[in-house]
C-alpha positions in Angstrom: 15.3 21.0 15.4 14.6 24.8 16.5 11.1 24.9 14.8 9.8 26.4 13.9 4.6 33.1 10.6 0.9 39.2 15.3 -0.3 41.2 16.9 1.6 44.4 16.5 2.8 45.9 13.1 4.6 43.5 11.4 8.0 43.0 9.3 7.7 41.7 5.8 10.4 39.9 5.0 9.9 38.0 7.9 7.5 39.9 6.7 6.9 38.3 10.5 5.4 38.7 13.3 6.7 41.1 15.2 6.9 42.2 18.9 5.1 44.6 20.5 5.1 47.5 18.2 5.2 47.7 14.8 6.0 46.3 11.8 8.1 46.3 8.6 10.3 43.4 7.9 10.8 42.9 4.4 12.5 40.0 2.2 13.9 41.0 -0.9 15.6 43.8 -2.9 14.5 47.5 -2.3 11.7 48.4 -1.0 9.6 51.3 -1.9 10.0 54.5 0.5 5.5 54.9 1.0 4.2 52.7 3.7 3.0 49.3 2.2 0.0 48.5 4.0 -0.4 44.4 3.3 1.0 42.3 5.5 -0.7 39.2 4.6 1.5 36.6 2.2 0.3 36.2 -1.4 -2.2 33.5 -1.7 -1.6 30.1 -2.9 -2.9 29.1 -6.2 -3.5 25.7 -5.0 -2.2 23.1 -2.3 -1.0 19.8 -2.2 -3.6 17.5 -0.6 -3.5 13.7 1.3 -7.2 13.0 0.8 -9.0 9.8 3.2 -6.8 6.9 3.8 -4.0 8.8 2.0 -1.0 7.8 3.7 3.2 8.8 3.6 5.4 5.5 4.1 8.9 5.7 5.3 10.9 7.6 2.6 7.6 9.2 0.9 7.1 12.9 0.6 4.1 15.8 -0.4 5.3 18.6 -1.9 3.8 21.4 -2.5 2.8 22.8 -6.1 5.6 25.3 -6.2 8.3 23.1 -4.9 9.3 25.1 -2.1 7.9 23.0 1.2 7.9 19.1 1.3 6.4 17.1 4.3 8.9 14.1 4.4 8.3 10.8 6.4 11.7 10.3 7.1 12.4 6.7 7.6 13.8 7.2 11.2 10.4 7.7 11.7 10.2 11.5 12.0 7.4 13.4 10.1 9.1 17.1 9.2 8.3 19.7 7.4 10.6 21.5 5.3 11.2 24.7 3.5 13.2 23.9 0.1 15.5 25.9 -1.5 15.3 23.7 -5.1 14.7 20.6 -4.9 17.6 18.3 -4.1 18.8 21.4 -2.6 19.0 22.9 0.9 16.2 22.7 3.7 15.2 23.9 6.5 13.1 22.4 9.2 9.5 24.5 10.3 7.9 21.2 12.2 8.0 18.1 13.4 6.2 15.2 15.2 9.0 14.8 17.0 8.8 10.9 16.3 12.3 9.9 15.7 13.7 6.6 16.4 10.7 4.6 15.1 12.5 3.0 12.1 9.6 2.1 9.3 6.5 4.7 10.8 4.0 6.2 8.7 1.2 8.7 8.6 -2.1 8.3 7.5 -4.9 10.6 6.6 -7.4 8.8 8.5 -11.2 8.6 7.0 -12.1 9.5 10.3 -10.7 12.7 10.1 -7.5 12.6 12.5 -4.4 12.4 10.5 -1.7 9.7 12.8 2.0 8.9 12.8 1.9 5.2 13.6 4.9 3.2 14.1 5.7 0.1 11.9 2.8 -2.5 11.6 0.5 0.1 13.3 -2.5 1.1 12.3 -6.8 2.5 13.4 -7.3 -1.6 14.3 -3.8 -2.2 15.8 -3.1 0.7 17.9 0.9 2.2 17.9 0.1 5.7 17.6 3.0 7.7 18.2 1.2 11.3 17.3 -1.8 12.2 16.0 -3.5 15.9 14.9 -6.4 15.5 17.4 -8.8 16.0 14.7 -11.3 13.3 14.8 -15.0 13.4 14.0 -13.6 15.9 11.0 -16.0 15.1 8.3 -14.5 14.4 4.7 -11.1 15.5 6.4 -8.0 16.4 4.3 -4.7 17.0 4.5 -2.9 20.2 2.8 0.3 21.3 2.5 1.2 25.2 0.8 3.7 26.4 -0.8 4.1 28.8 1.5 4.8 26.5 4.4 1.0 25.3 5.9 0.5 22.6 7.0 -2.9 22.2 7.8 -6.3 19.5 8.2 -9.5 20.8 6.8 -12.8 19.1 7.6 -16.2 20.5 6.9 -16.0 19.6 3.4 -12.8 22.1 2.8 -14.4 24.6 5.2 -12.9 24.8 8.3 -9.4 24.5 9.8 -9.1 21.6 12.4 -5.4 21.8 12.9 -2.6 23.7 12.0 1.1 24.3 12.1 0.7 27.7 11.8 4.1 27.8 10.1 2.9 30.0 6.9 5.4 32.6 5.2 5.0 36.0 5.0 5.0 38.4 2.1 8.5 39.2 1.3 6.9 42.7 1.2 7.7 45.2 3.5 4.8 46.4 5.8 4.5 48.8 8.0 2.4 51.0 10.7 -1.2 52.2 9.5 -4.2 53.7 11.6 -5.6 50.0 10.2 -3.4 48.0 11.4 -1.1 49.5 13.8 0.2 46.3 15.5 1.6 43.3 13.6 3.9 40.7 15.5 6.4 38.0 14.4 5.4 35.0 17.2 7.8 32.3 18.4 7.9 29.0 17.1 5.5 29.7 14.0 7.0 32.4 12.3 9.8 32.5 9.7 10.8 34.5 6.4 13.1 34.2 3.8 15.1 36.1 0.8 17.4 35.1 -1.9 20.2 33.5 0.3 18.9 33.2 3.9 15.9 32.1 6.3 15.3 34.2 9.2 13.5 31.9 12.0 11.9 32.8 15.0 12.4 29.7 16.8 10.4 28.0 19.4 13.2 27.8 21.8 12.8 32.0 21.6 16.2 32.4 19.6 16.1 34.7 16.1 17.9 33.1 13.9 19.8 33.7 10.4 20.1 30.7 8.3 22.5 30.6 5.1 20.5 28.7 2.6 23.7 27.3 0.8 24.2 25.2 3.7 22.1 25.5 6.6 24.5 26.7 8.2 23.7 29.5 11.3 25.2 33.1 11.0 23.7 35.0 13.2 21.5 34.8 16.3 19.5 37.3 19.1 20.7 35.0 21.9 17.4 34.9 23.1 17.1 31.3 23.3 15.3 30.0 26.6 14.3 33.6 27.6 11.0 33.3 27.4 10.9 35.3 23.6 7.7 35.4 22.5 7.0 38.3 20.1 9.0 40.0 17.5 8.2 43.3 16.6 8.7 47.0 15.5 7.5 49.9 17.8 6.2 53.0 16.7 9.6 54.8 17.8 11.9 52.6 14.9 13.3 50.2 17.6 12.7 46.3 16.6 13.1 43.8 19.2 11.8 40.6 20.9 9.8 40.7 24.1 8.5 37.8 26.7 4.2 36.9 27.0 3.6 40.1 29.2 4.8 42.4 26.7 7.8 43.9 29.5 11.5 44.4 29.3 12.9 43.6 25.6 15.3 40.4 25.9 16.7 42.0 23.2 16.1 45.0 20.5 18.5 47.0 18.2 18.9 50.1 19.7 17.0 52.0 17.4 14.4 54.4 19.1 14.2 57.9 18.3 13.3 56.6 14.5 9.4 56.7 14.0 8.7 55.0 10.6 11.5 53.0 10.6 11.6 49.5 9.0 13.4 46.1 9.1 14.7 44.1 5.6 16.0 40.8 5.3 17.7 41.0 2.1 19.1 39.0 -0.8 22.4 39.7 0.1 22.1 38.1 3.4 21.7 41.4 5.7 19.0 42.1 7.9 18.9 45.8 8.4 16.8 48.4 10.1 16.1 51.2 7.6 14.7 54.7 8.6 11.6 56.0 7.1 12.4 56.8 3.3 15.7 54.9 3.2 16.4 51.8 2.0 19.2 49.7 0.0 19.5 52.0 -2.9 19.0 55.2 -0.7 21.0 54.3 2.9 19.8 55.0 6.5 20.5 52.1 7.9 20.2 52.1 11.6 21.3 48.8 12.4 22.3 45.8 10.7 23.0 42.3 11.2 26.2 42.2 9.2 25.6 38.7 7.8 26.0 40.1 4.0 30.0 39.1 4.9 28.8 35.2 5.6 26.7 34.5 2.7 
C-alpha cells in the first residue's frame, strides 16, 4: 500500500505540502487570480470517536461524520484507513498497521490509554499484540477519526494529541506565497489531496502519484519512488518539484522557473497543472501539465 498532508508555501489542492519553495496546489474548479493566503483545511464539525474499551472486530469499521474516511479492521487482520469516494464506492488507502495475515485481529481503545491491534484471542491480560499507538499512561484516552483523513488519540481529557497519522487533507483551496507564510511544503508519506475525479498522493515510498477515483486505478507518477523524496513544493521562481531531506538537487520538478507567482491545480477534470500568476482554467497560462484530463 504506498501510504500514505510544510514547511515551504504550499499547494492547495494537494493543497499539500510542498517542497522547498512555495506553495499553491489547488483542488477544484477555478481559482481566483489574488493570492489566497489560507492554507490550512476547513475544520471539522465533529469527529468520529472509539471511546475506553471501544474496540473494531474483524469486519467492523468507524467512519467519519461526512462519510468520506473509514478506518476498517479488515478481517485479514489489517487495520487501514481509507479515503471514500461514496460509500460502497471507491477507496483509497492513507495508513495501515501493516498487520495483515492475522485472520480474526482486532483493535481496542485501551482504558489505559494505548489503542492495540491484537491478534485473535488476544487481549491487555493475554498478550498477542501485533501493533500498538505507543500511547499509554494517556488519561481518559480516545480515539478519533475526521472527515478529512485524521486519525488521531487524544488524552488529557480531549486536550492533547498523543499520536497521530498525520494523514489530514488539505483545503482544496489554492494557496500561495505571502510575507506570512512564505514556505509551505507537501511531505512524503502524510500528505495527499483530492478533486472531483482523482487523488493526488505523496507516497511514503517518495513517488507523486495520480489516482483515478472511478477505479483506483494509477495514471500518472513523478518516478520518484525510492529517491529519497521528501518534500513537495513550489519555489518562489514558479517551478514545483520534489526534493530529498537536505533540501539539494530536485529528483524531479516541472520545468517551470522564470514564473514568480505561479501556481499548481489539481482539478476536477483530472489535470494537475501549473498556472502562471493570474491564469487559471477559465483564463489559460498553463505552464505545465500532467495530461491525465485524457484518463479520467
Amino acid at each position: 500500500m504506498r501510504r500514505r498532508l510544510f514547511r515551504g508555501t504550499l499547494i492547495s489542492l494537494l493543497a499539500a505540502s510542498a517542497v522547498v519553495g512555495l506553495v499553491a496546489v489547488a483542488v477544484a474548479a477555478p481559482v481566483p487570480a489574488a493570492d489566497a493566503v489560507d492554507c490550512e483545511p476547513p475544520k471539522d464539525a465533529g469527529v468520529a470517536v472509539l471511546g475506553a474499551d471501544g474496540r473494531l472486530d474483524a469486519g467492523a469499521e468507524l467512519t467519519s461524520l461526512r462519510k468520506t474516511t473509514s478506518l476498517v479492521m479488515q478481517p485479514d487482520g489489517n487495520l487501514v484507513l481509507y479515503a471514500v469516494t461514496t460509500p460502497g464506492g471507491p477507496k483509497h488507502p492513507l495508513w495501515e498497521s501493516k498487520t495483515s495475515g492475522n485472520p480474526g485481529a482486532y483493535a481496542v481503545m485501551q482504558a489505559d490509554g494505548n489503542f492495540v491491534v491484537y491478534r485473535k484471542g488476544g487481549g491487555p491480560a493475554a498478550g498477542g499484540a501485533l501493533w500498538n499507538s505507543q500511547t499509554y499512561g494517556a488519561k481518559n484516552a480516545k480515539l478519533r477519526l475526521t472527515s478529512d483523513g485524521d486519525l488521531s488519540v487524544w488524552g488529557d481529557n480531549g486536550m492533547t494529541v498523543k499520536w497521530s497519522t498525520r494523514t489530514r487533507e488539505f483545503s482544496p483551496t489554492r494557496c500561495a506565497p505571502t510575507p506570512a507564510a512564505p514556505n509551505q511544503y507537501m511531505w512524503a508519506g502524510v500528505s495527499w489531496a483530492q478533486s472531483a475525479t482523482v487523488w493526488l498522493v505523496f507516497q511514503d515510498d517518495g513517488d507523486l502519484v495520480i489516482y483515478r477515483k472511478r477505479d483506483g486505478k494509477a495514471i500518472w507518477n513523478s518516478g520518484t519512488s525510492g529517491k529519497g523524496a521528501w518534500t513537495l513544493g513550489m519555489e518562489p521562481d514558479g517551478d514545483l518539484g520534489i526534493r530529498p531531506p537536505d533540501g539539494s538537487e530536485w529528483l524531479w520538478h516541472t520545468g517551470t522557473a522564470g514564473n514568480p507567482g505561479a501556481y499548481a491545480l489539481l482539478q476536477d477534470d483530472g489535470n494537475f497543472v501549473v498556472y502562471r500568476k493570474g491564469g487559471g482554467p477559465a483564463s489559460g497560462g498553463a505552464l505545465w501539465a500532467t495530461g491525465t484530463f485524457k484518463n479520467v
